[in-house]
N, C-alpha and C positions, 0 to 999 in steps of 0.2 A: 506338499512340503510342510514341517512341523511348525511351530512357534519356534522363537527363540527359549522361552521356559521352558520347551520341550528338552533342547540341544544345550542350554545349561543346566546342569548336572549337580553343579555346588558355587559355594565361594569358596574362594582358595587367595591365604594373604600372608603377607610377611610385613612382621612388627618388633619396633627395636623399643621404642618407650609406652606401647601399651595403647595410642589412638586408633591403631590401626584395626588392632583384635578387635577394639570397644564397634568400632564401625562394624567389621563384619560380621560381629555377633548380631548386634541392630539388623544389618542388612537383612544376614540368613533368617532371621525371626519373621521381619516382614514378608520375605520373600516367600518365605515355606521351603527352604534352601538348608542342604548340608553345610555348616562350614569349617574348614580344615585351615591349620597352619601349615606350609606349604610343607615342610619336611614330614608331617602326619600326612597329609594326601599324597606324596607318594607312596607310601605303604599302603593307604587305603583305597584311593582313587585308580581305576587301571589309566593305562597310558591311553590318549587320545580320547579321555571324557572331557564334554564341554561345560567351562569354568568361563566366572566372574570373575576378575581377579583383583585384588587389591593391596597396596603397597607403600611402603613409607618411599617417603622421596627425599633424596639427599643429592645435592648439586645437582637438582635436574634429574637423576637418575631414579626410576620408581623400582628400588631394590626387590630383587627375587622375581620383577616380570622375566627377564631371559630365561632364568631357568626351567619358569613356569611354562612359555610358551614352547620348551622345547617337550616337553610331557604332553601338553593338555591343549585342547581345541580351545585358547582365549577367544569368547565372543563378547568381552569389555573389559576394559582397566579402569582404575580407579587410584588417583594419586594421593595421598593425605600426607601433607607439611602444614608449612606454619602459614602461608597465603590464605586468603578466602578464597571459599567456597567459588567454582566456578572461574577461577581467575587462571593463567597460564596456559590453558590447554594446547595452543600453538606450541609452543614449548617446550612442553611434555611430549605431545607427539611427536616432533622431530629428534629431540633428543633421546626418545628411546626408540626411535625407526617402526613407532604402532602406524600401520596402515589403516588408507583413511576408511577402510572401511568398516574399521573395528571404532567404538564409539569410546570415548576418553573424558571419565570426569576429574575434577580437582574435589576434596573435601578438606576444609579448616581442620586441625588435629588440635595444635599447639605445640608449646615447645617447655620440658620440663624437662632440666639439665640433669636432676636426679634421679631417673628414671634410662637417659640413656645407657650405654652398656657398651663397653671392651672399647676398641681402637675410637669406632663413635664419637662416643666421648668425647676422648681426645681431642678429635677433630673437630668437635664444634667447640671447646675451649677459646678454641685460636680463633675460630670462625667466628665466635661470640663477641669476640675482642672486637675485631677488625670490623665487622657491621655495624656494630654499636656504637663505633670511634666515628665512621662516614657518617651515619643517620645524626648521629648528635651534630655532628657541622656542617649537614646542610641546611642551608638556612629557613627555607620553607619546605616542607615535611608534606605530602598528603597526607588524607587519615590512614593508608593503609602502612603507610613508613613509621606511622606516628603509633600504630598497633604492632608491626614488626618490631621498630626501639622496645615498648613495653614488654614483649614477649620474651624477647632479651634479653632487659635486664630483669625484671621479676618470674619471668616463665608463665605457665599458665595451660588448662586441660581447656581448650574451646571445643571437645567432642559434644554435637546435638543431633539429634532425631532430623532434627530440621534439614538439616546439613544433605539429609539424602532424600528428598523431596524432589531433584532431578533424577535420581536413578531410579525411586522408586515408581515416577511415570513414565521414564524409559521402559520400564521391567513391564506396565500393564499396557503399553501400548505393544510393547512386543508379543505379549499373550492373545492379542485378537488374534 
């Protein structure tokens, strides 16, 4: 039976303000991995090649894994919004029906309203609003509510290296 390095093939990601690319360029470097923006891997990747896959997340949703998983053999996702690193994965798996036997991280992105794009946009407008309205009135904040308020309202690029220090010994535990 191969490695997992064996059976994944490339990264394969979908990015709306630019965290996500920055991750999987990071990732594919480390990893010694091809990486494709998911509309470029289909034209380059054949069907049924095994992929890393990585994805912005929006309400929950880590956009472009459906379409991915209907091409390519996902053997991990990878979620990146505005949470910390490592936070939600309950969440994430349920909400996009990833089975448990595929492995699910979170990675910090950030959130830079300038940078979104088309309908997006739009919707975190409102979304901005409404977050930022609840977090400011509740009365005691954790830090990480107290880092969502800020990201809110000033935005902010928390892409780091660091940030993939779980996958990247996921990735050489699976190469034994």
């Amino acid at each position: 039976m191969g490695t997992k390095k064996d059976r994944i093939q490339a990264l394969v990601y979908t990015s709306n303000a630019g965290h996500t690319r920055e991750y999987a360029k990071l990732l594919g470097e480390a990893a010694k991995l091809p990486v494709y923006e998911l509309s470029e891997a289909e034209k380059e990747l054949p069907s049924g090649s095994g992929v890393f896959y990585l994805g912005w997340i929006m309400a929950g949703q880590i956009k472009g894994l459906k379409a991915a998983a209907k091409k390519y053999k996902v053997y991990a996702v990878a979620g990146v919004g505005m949470a910390r690193t490592g936070t939600q994965l309950a969440d994430l798996r349920k909400t996009n029906g990833i089975a448990p036997t595929i492995p699910v991280f979170s990675i910090q992105g950030g959130f830079e309203m300038d940078k979104l794009k088309g309908m997006y946009r739009l919707m975190m407008i409102t979304m901005k609003k409404t977050v930022a309205k609840g977090l400011k009135e509740k009365a005691n904040r954790t830090p990480e509510e107290e880092e969502n308020l800020r990201l809110l309202e000033v935005g902010g690029d928390l892409v780091d290296k660091a940030n993939l220090e779980e996958i990247l010994s996921w990735m050489d535990q699976a190469q034994e």
